[in-house]
C-alpha positions as a Python dict, from the first residue, in 0.01 Angstrom:
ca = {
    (1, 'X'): (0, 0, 0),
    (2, 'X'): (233, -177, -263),
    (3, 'X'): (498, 72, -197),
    (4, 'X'): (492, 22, 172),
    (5, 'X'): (536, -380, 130),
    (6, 'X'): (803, -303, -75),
    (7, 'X'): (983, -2, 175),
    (8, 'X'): (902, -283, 401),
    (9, 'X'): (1080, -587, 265),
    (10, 'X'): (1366, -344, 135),
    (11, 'X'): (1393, -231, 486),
    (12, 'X'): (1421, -568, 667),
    (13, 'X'): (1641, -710, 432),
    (14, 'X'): (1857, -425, 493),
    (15, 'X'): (1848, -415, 887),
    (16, 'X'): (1760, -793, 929),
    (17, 'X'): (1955, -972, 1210),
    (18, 'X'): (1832, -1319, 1109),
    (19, 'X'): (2154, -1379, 962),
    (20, 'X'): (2289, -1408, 636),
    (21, 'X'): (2126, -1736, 532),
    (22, 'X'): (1764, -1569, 590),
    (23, 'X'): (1920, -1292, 358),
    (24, 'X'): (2032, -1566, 114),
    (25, 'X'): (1668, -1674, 70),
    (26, 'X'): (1509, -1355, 93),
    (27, 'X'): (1753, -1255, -238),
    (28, 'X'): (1684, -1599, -388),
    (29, 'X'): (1275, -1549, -361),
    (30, 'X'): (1309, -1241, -531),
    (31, 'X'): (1490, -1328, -791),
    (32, 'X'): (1279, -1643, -798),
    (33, 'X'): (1024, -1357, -842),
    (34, 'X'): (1162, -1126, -1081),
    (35, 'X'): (1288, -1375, -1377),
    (36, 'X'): (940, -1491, -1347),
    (37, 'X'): (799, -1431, -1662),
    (38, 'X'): (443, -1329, -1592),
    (39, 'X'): (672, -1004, -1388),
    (40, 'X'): (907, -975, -1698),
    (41, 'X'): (600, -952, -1908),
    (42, 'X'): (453, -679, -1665),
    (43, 'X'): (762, -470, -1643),
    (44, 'X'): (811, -465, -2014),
    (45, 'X'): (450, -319, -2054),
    (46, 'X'): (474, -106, -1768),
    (47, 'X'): (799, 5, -1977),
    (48, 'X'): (647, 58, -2319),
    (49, 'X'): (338, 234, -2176),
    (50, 'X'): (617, 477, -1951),
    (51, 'X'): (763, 509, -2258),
    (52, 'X'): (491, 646, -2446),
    (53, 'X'): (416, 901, -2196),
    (54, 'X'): (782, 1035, -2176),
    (55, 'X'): (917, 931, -2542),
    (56, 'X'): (1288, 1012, -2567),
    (57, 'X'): (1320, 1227, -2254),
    (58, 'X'): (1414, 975, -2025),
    (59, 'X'): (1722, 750, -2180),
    (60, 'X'): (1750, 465, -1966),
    (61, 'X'): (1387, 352, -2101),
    (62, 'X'): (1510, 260, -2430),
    (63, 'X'): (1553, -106, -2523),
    (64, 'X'): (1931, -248, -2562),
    (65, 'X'): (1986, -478, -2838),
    (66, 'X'): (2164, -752, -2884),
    (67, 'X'): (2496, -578, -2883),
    (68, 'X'): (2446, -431, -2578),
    (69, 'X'): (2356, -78, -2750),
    (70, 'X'): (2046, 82, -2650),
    (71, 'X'): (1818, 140, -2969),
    (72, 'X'): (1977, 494, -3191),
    (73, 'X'): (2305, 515, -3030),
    (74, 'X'): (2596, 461, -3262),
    (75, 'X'): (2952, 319, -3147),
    (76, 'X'): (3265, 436, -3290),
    (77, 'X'): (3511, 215, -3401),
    (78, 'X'): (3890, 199, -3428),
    (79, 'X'): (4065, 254, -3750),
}
């Protein structure tokens, strides 16, 4: 049912003719939404427990760090 709501939204955001400020504040809600951080909380579990089930398979699961390097990889530098 979740997935539908969400085909749903994505779908009349997408093919809405209510203009572009109903677009505006359909983007803003959802961002509204997202950086909420009961959601950010929930993704980054949903994450870690995807994570565990998968381990290294799946790359784009790792965390970045700080530098902007996701966790193991190494970046070569210029001599």
């Amino acid at each position: 049912m979740k997935t539908f709501l969400l085909g749903a939204a994505v779908g009349y955001v997408l093919g809405t003719k209510a203009g572009r400020a109903r677009y505006d504040q359909i983007v803003r809600t959802y961002r509204k939404v997202a950086d909420h951080p009961m959601v950010q909380g929930a993704a980054g579990v949903a994450r870690a427990k995807v994570g565990e089930k998968v381990g290294n398979k799946v790359p784009f699961l790792r965390q970045q760090g700080h530098d902007g390097h996701r966790a193991g990889e190494t970046t070569m530098t210029q001599a």
